[in-house]
C-alpha positions, 0 to 999 in steps of 0.5 A, spaced: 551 963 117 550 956 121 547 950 119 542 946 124 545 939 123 540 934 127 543 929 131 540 922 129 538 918 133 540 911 129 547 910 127 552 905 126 559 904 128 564 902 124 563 894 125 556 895 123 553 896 129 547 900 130 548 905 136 542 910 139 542 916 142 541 916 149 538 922 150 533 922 143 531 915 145 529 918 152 525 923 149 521 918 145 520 914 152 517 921 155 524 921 160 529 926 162 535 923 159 538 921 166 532 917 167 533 912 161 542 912 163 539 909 170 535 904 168 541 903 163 545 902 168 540 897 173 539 893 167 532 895 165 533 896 158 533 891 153 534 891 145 532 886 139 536 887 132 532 884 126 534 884 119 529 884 114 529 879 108 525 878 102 522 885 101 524 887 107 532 887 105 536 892 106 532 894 113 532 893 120 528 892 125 530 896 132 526 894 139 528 897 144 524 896 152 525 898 158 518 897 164 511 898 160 514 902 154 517 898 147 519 903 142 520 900 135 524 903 128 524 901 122 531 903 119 534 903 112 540 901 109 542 909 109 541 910 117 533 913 115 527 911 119 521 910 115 517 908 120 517 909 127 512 908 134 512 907 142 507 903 144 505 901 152 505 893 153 503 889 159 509 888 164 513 881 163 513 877 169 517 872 171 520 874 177 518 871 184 513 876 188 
């Protein structure tokens, strides 16, 4: 019998960092994974790491946003995501028209 083994989608390194599976995170956006790995390498991909405090302890907070879409996860100590959600959000501007 084989067992199913999900690959999740946060995951830390030995240093503690978390890492992100490209091609889970890019279902999450609603692209093919190739899509995701191109604005990646254009630079379009932009993530926040916050460590909770008081109550929070022991979580993080991970954001990662590329064009209009921000996706968000609460991760425990243990790698688990209690809470999750992709929200679409204005466009930055900033750059010259």
């Amino acid at each position: 019998m084989t067992a199913f083994v999900r690959h999740p989608l946060v995951a830390r390194d030995a240093a503690g960092a978390f890492t992100l599976d490209a091609d889970l995170l890019a279902k999450h956006f609603g692209w093919p994974a190739e899509t995701l790995r191109d604005f990646m390498r254009r630079g379009m991909v932009a993530s926040t790491v916050e460590r909770g405090e008081g109550e929070d302890e022991g979580k993080w907070r991970l954001t990662v946003r590329c064009g209009n879409r921000r996706w968000q996860a609460i991760v425990g100590s243990d790698g688990a995501i209690s809470d999750e959600h992709l929200e679409f959000v204005p466009l930055r501007s900033g750059r010259p028209a």
